[in-house]
C-alpha positions as CSV (number, residue, x, y, z in Angstrom):
1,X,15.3,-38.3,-14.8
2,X,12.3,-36.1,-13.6
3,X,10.2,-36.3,-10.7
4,X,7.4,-34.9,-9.1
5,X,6.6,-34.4,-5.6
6,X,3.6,-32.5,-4.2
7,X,5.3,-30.4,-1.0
8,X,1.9,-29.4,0.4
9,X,-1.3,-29.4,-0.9
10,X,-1.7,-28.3,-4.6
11,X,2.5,-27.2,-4.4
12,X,4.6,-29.6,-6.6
13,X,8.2,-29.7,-7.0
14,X,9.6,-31.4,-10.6
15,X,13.1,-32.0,-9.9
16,X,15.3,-33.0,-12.9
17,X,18.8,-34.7,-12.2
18,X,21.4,-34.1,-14.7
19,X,23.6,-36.9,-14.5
20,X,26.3,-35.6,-16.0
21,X,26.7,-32.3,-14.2
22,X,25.4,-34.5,-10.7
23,X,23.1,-31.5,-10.4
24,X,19.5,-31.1,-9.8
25,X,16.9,-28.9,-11.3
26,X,13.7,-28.0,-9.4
27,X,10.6,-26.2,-10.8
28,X,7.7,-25.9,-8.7
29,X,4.0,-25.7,-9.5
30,X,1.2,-24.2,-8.3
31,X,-2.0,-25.9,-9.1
32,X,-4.7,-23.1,-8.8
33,X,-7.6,-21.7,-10.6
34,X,-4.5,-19.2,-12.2
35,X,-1.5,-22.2,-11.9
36,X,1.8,-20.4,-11.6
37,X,5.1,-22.0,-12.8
38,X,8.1,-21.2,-11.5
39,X,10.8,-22.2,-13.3
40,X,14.5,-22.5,-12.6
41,X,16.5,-24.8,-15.5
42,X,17.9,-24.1,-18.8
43,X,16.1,-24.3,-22.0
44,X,17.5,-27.3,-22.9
45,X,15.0,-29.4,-19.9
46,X,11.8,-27.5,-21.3
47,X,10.3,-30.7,-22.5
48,X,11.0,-32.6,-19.4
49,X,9.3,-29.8,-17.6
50,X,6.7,-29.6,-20.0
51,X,5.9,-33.3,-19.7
52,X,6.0,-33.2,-15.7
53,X,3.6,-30.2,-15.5
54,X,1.2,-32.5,-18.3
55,X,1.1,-35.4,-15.3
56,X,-0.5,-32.9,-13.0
57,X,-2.7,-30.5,-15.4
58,X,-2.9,-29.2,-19.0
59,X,0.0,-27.1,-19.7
60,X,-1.9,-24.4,-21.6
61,X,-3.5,-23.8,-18.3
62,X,-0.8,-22.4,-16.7
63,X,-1.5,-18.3,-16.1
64,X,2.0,-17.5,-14.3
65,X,5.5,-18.2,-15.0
66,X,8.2,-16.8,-13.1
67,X,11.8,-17.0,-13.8
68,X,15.4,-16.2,-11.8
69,X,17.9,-14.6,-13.4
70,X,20.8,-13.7,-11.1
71,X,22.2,-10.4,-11.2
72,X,25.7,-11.5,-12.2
73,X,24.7,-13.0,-15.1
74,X,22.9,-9.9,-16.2
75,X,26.1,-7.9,-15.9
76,X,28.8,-10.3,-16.9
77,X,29.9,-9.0,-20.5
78,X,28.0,-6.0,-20.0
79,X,25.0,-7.6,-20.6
80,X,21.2,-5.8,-20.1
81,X,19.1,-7.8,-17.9
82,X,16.8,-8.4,-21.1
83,X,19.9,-9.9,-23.1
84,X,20.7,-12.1,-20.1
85,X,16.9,-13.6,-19.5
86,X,16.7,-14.1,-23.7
87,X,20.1,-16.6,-22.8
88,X,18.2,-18.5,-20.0
């Protein structure tokens, strides 16, 4: 289940519980004349996302997206940090 909750003006958090895992998810959006997404699930909740960020604006308009990808995860395996975003 996805929500969305504007935190101040034009700043949304989407929040996506995952049952299964009892975990939650949270992107937040800017709205601005350059909207920035900043994005902090797996792949596999991209449409959720998608279809949160669609109740607030036109996808297409979003300029920015910014991503986390913890250390760690870069250099577990011997991973580059470019092999370890391309698994996010």
């Amino acid at each position: 289940m996805t929500t969305v909750s504007e935190i101040a003006p034009d700043l949304f958090r989407i929040s996506t519980f995952v049952k299964e895992f009892d975990l939650q998810f949270n992107q937040f959006l800017v709205r601005d004349d350059e909207p920035l997404l900043f994005h902090t699930g797996p792949r596999a909740m991209f449409a959720a996302g998608r279809d949160a960020v669609a109740t607030l604006l036109n996808p297409a308009t979003v300029k920015w997206i910014g991503a986390f990808v913890e250390v760690s995860m870069a250099l577990s395996g011997r991973r580059s940090c470019s092999e370890a975003i391309s698994l996010v």
